[in-house]
C-alpha positions in Angstrom: -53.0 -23.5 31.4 -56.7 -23.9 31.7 -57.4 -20.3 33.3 -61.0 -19.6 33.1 -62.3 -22.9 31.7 -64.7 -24.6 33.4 -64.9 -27.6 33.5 -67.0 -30.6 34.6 -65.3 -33.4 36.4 -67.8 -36.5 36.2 -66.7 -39.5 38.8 -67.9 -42.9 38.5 -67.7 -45.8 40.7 -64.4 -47.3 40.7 -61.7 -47.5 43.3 -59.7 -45.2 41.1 -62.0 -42.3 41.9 -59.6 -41.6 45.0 -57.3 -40.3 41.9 -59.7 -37.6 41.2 -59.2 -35.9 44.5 -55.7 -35.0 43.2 -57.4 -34.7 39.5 -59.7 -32.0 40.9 -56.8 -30.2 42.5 -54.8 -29.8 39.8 -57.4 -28.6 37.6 -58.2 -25.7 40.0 -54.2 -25.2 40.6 -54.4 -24.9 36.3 -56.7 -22.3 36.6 -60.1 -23.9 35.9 -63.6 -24.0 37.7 -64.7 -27.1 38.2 -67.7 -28.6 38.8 -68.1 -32.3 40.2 -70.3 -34.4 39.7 -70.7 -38.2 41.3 -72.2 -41.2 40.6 -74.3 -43.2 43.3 -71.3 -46.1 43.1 -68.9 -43.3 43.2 -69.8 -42.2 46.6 -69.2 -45.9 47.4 -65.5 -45.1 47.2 -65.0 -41.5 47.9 -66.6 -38.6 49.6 -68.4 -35.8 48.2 -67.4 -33.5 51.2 -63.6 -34.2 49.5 -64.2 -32.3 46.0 -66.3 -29.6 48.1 -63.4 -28.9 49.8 -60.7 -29.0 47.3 -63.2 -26.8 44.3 -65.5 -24.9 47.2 -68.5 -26.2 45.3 -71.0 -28.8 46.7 -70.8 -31.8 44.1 -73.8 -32.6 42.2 -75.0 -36.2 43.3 -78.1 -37.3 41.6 -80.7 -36.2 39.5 -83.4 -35.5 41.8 -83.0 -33.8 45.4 -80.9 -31.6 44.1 -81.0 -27.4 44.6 -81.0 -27.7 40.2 -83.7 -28.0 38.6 -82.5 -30.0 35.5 -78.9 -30.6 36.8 -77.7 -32.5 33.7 -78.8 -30.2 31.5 -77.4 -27.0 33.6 -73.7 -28.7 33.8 -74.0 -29.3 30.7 -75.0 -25.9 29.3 -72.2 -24.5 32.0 -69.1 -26.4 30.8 -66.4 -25.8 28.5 -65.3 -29.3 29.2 -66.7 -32.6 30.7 -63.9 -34.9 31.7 -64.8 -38.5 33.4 -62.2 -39.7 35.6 -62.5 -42.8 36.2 -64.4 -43.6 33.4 -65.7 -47.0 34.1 -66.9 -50.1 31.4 -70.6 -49.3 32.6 -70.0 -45.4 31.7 -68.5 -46.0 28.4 -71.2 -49.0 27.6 -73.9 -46.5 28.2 -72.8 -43.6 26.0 -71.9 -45.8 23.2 -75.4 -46.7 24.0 -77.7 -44.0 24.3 -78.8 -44.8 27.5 -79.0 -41.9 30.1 -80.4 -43.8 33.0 -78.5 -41.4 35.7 -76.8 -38.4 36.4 -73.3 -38.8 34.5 -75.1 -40.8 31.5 -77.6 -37.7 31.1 -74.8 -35.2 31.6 -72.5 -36.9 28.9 -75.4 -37.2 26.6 -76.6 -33.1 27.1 -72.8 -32.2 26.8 -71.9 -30.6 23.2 -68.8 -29.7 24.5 -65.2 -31.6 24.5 -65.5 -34.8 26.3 -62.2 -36.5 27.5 -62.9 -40.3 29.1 -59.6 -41.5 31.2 -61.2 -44.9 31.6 -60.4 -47.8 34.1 -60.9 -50.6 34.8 -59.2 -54.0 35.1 -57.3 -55.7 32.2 -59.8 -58.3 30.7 -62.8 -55.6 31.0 -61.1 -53.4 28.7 -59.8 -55.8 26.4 -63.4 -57.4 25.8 -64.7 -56.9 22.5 -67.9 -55.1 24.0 -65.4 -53.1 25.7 -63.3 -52.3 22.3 -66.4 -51.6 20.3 -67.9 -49.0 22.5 -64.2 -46.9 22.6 -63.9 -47.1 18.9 -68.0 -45.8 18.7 -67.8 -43.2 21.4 -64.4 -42.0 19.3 -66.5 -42.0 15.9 -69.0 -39.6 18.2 -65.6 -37.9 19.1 -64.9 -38.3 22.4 -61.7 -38.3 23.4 -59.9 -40.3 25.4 -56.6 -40.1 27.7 -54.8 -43.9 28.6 -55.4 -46.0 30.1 -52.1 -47.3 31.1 -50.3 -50.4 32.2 -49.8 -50.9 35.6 -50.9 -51.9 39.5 -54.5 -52.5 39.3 -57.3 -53.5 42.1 -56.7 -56.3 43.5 -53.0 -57.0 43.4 -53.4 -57.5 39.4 -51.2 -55.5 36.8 -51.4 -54.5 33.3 -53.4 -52.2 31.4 -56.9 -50.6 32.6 -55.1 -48.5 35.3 -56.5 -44.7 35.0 -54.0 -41.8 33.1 -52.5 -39.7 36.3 -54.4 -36.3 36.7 -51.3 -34.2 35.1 -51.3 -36.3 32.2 -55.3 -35.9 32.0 -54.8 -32.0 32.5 -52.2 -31.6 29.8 -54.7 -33.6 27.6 -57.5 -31.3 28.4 -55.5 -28.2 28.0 -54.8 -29.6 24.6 -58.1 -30.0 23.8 -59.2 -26.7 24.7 -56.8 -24.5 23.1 -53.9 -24.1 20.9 -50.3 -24.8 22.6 -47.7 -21.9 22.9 -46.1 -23.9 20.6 -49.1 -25.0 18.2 -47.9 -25.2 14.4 -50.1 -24.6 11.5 -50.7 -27.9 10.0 -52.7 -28.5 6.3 -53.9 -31.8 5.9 -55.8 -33.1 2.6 -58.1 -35.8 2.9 -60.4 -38.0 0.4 -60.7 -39.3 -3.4 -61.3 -36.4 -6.1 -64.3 -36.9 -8.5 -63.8 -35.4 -11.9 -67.3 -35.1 -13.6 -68.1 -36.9 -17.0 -71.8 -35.3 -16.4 -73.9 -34.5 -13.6 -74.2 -37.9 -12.9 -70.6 -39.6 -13.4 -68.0 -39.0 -12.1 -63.8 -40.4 -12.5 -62.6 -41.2 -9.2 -60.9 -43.9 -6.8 -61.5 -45.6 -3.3 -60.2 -43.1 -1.0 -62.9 -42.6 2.2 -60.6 -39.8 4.0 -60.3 -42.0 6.7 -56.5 -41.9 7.2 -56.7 -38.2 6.5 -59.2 -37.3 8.5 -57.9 -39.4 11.3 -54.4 -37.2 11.0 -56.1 -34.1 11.4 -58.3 -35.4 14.6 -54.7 -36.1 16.0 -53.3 -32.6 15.2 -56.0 -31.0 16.8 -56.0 -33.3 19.5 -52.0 -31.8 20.4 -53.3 -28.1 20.0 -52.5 -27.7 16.5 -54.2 -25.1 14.2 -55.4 -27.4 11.5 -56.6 -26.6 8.6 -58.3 -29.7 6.2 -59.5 -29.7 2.9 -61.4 -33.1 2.3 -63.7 -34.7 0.0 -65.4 -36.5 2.9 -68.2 -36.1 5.0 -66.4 -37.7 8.3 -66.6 -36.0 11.2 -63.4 -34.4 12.6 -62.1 -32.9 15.4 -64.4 -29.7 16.2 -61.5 -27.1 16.1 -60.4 -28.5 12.7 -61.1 -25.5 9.8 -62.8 -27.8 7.0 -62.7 -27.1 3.5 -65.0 -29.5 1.2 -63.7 -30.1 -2.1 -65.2 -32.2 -4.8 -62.0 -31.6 -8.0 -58.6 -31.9 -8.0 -58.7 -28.1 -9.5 -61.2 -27.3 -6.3 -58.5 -28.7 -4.2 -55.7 -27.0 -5.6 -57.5 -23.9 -5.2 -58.1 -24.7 -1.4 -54.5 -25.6 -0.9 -53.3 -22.3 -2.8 -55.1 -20.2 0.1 -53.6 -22.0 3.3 -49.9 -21.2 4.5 -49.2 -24.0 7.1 -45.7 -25.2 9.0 -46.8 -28.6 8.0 -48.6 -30.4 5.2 -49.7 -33.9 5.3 -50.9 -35.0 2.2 -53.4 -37.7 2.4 -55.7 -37.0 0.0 -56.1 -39.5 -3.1 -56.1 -36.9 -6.2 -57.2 -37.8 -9.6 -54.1 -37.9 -11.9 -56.5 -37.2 -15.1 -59.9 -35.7 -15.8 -62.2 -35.6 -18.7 -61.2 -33.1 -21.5 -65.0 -32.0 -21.7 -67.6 -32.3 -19.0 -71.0 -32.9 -20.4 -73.8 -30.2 -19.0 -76.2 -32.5 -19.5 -76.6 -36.0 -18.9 -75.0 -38.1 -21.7 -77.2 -40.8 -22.5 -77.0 -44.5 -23.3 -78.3 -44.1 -26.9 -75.9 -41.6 -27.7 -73.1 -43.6 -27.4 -69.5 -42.6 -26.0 -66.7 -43.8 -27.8 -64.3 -42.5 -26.3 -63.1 -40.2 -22.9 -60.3 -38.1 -23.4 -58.1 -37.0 -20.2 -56.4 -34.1 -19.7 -53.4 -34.3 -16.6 -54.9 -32.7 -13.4 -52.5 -30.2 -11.4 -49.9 -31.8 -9.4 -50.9 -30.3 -6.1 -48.2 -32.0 -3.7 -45.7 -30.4 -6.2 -47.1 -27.6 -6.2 -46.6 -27.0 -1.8 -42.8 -28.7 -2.3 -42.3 -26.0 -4.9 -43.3 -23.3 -2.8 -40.9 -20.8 -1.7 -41.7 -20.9 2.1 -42.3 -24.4 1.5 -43.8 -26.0 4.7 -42.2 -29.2 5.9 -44.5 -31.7 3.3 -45.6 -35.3 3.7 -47.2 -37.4 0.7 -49.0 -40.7 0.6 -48.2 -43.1 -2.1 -51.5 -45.7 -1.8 -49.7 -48.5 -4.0 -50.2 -52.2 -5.0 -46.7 -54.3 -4.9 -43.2 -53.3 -4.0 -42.2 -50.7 -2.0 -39.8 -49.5 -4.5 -41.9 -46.9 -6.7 -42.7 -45.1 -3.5 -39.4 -44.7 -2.5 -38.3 -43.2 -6.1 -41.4 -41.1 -5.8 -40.1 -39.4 -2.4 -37.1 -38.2 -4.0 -38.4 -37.2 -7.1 -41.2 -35.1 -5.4 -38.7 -33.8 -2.8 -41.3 -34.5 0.3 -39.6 -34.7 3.5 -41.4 -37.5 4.6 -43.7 -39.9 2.0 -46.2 -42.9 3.5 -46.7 -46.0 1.7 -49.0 -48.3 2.0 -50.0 -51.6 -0.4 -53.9 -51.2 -1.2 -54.1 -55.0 -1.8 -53.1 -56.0 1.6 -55.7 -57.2 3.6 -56.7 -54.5 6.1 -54.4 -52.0 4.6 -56.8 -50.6 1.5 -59.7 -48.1 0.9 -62.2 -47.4 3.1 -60.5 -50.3 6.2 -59.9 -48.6 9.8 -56.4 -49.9 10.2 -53.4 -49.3 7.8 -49.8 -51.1 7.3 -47.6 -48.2 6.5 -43.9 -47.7 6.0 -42.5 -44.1 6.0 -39.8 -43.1 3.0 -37.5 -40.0 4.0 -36.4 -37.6 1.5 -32.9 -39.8 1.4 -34.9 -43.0 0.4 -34.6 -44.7 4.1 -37.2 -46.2 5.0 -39.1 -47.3 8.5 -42.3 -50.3 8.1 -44.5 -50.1 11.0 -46.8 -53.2 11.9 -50.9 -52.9 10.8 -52.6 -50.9 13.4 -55.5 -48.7 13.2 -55.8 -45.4 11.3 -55.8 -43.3 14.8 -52.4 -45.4 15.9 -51.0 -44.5 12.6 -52.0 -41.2 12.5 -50.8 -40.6 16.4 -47.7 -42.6 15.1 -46.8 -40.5 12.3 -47.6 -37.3 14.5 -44.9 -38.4 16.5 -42.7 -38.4 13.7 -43.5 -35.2 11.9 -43.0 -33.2 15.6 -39.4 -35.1 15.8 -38.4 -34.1 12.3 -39.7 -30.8 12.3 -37.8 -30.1 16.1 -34.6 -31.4 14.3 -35.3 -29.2 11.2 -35.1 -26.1 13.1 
């Protein structure tokens, strides 16, 4: 699973760093060297003799004293992978941060490799705004991140902040690091078009590439090959093949050279473009009476109509009832189309959470409650792997 890999395990002071005993042995049972490295609190609660035993590599414990000259920077330059586990508040606070004050800090902010947090912590620490704010920052930067979960915390407490178990945290990791046996090849489109008028102006809409974007992070995330052909400048996953595209013609052109399993749609294309695009800029005292459009290419069409069509999801970004969606999923022949109503608050252009409700090819249709982009693009993941498994 993770043969050859190495990887950095980072442990921070929290009770749940017992957990990484058993996290570091299943690591090196997956194949992977691993490296350890321990906070001063983290040696409050475990031993660094422990990991030494189970990897057959003294831990790294500080930044000074050590047999490394510059041992942040060396782990970091080593690594395929730095995984923290537990990943406290403090840890998370300090990355979102900037600061690098010791030896996992320093590490995490060297590291230009994958970086999976498993954070823990009890429930009112992770549910603080602070908290909140620093996962959805360290995500923007993307890190990723595996549970936490609900259950028995410190204390006698329960509910969520308890850390991911190490399989789960493995299967994550071997996710991140390379396609699954089973990875599909997925084509997502993300972003508004802009159809020129001149060098200057431009017709376009709203669409940021936010939904899309986040639906390709999530593909990549599960060990898909992803392909995504965006207007946007977000960052995405680093394994994600980006194609930037400005016209719907540009996109078209994109989508015509990608052959995937599965095609998410997201992208918000330009029905119409100007007949004539000026060379020059037009200016005020020369008037313009009029603009005359021309259709643009119908590029979700155009993958339904292909003859080893993939299996194809559209977005319908709407303003009322649900109904014109639902008579656009039949009459484009997608298997699966989302809708969402641009008006609602927190649902529009350019928000970080979306209220969605998915239209089958038969017209049936599923409303999920708001949640953020990620949620609905983890969500709708979910949903695509289901249909596709039945499909076959």
């Amino acid at each position: 699973m993770l043969t050859g890999k190495r990887v950095v395990l980072a442990v921070t002071g929290g009770v749940a760093a017992y957990k990484s005993a058993y996290l570091a042995r299943r690591l090196v049972e997956a194949g992977a060297e691993v490296e350890v490295a321990m906070s001063s609190a983290a040696l409050e609660f475990i031993g660094a003799q422990t990991f030494a035993a189970i990897t057959g590599r003294a831990p790294v414990t500080g930044l000074f004293g050590q047999e490394r000259v510059s041992p942040h920077t060396e782990l970091a330059r080593w690594a395929d992978a730095v995984v923290v586990a537990p990943a406290t508040a403090a840890t998370l606070g300090k990355v979102a941060n900037g600061i690098s004050d010791d030896l996992i800090s320093c590490l995490l902010l060297a590291a230009t490799c994958p970086v999976l947090l498993a954070p823990a912590m009890h429930t009112e620490m992770w549910e603080h705004p602070a908290t909140q704010a620093n996962v959805e920052r360290l995500q923007g930067f993307g890190y990723r991140f595996v549970g936490p979960e609900s259950g028995a915390l410190a204390g006698g407490d329960v509910g969520i902040g308890r850390v991911a178990e190490p399989e789960e945290v493995v299967a994550e990791l071997a996710r991140i690091l390379g396609p699954a046996e089973d990875a599909l090849e997925f084509l997502v489109t993300a972003g508004g078009t802009r159809e020129p008028l001149d060098p200057v102006r431009y017709l376009g809409n709203r669409s940021t590439g936010k939904m899309g974007h986040a639906v390709a992070d999530e593909a990549a995330r599960r060990g898909h090959r992803v392909t995504l052909v965006t207007t946007s400048d977000i960052p995405v996953h680093h394994s994600v093949k980006v194609i930037r595209v400005e016209t719907a013609r540009e996109m078209l052109e994109a989508v015509e050279g990608v052959h995937p399993d599965v095609a998410i749609m997201t992208a918000a294309v330009a029905d119409f473009r100007p007949a004539e695009a000026s060379d020059t800029k037009i200016a005020r005292d020369a008037g313009l009476d009029q603009v005359r459009l021309v259709p643009n290419p119908d590029i979700l069409a155009s993958v339904v109509a292909r003859e080893h069509r993939p299996f194809v999801v559209g977005f319908a970004a709407e303003t009322g009832s649900v109904e014109r969606a639902i008579e656009k999923a039949k009459r484009k022949g997608v298997d699966l189309m989302v809708y969402n109503d641009v008006t609602k608050p927190g649902s529009g252009f350019g928000s970080d959470t979306n209220e969605v409700t998915v239209i089958d090819g038969a017209g049936n249709v599923e409303s999920w409650p708001q949640m953020s982009k990620r949620e609905v693009a983890a969500r709708l993941l979910d949903r695509v792997m289901a249909d596709v498994g039945g499909r076959e």
